[in-house]
N, C-alpha and C positions, 0 to 999 in steps of 0.2 A: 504494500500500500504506500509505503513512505516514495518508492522509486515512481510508484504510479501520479504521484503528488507531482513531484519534482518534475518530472517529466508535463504534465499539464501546465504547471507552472513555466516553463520555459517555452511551452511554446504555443500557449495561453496570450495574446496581446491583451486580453483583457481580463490577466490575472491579478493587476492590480484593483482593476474597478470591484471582482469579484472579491474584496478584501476589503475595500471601500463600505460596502454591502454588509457585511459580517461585522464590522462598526458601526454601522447601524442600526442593526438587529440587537446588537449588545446592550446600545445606547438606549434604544427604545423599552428593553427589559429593565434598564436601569432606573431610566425613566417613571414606568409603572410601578415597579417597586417603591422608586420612593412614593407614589402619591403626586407625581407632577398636574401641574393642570394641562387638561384633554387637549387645550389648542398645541400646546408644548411638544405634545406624543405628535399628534397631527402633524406638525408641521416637520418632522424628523423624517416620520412616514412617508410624506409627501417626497420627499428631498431622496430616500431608500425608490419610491419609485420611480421617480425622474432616472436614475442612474442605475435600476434596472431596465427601462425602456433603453435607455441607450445600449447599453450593454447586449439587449436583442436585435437592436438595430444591425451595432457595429458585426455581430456575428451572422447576425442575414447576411450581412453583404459580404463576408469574409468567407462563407460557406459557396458565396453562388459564386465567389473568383475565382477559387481553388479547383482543382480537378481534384477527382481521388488521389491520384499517382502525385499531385502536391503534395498534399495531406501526408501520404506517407512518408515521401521523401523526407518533409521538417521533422515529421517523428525521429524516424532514421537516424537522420543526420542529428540531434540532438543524442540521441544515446552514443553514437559514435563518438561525437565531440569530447564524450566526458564520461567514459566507461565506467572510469572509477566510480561514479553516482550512481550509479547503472549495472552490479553484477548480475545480478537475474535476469535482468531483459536483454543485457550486452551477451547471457548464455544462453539463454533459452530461446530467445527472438531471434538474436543477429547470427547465433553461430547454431541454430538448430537446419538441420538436415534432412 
């Protein structure tokens, strides 16, 4: 799981926004916890949505640019680059037969 992370993560363009998101989620739990007033939660929500709409957007568009054989090559090429991150998928993916 951890290589499977790391691997999304890099080649993820929008692994940070996805992290953005998770700060917000937090936030908003934080928030209800204490007892915040509703417009407070709201307006977090709001801002959690705005920057999950984007985030569908930028991957629509990233999905219809790509070919498959895209797609796999940046995978590829990202375990390649950094094996060492990568023993399981660098033996079982790249070097399976």
């Amino acid at each position: 799981m951890k290589e499977a992370k790391l691997l999304s993560e890099l080649t993820d363009p929008n692994a940070e926004s996805h992290e953005t998101i998770k700060r917000f989620q937090r936030r908003i739990l934080e928030l209800d916890k204490s007892n915040a007033p509703q417009n407070e939660i709201e307006a977090v929500q709001n801002l959690q949505a705005q920057v999950e709409n984007e985030v569908r957007e930028r991957e629509k568009a990233q999905t219809n640019n790509l070919t498959d054989q895209q797609i796999v090559d940046l995978v590829e090429n990202a375990i390649r680059s950094r094996p060492q991150d990568f023993p399981f998928l660098t033996k079982y993916y790249l070097n399976a037969e």
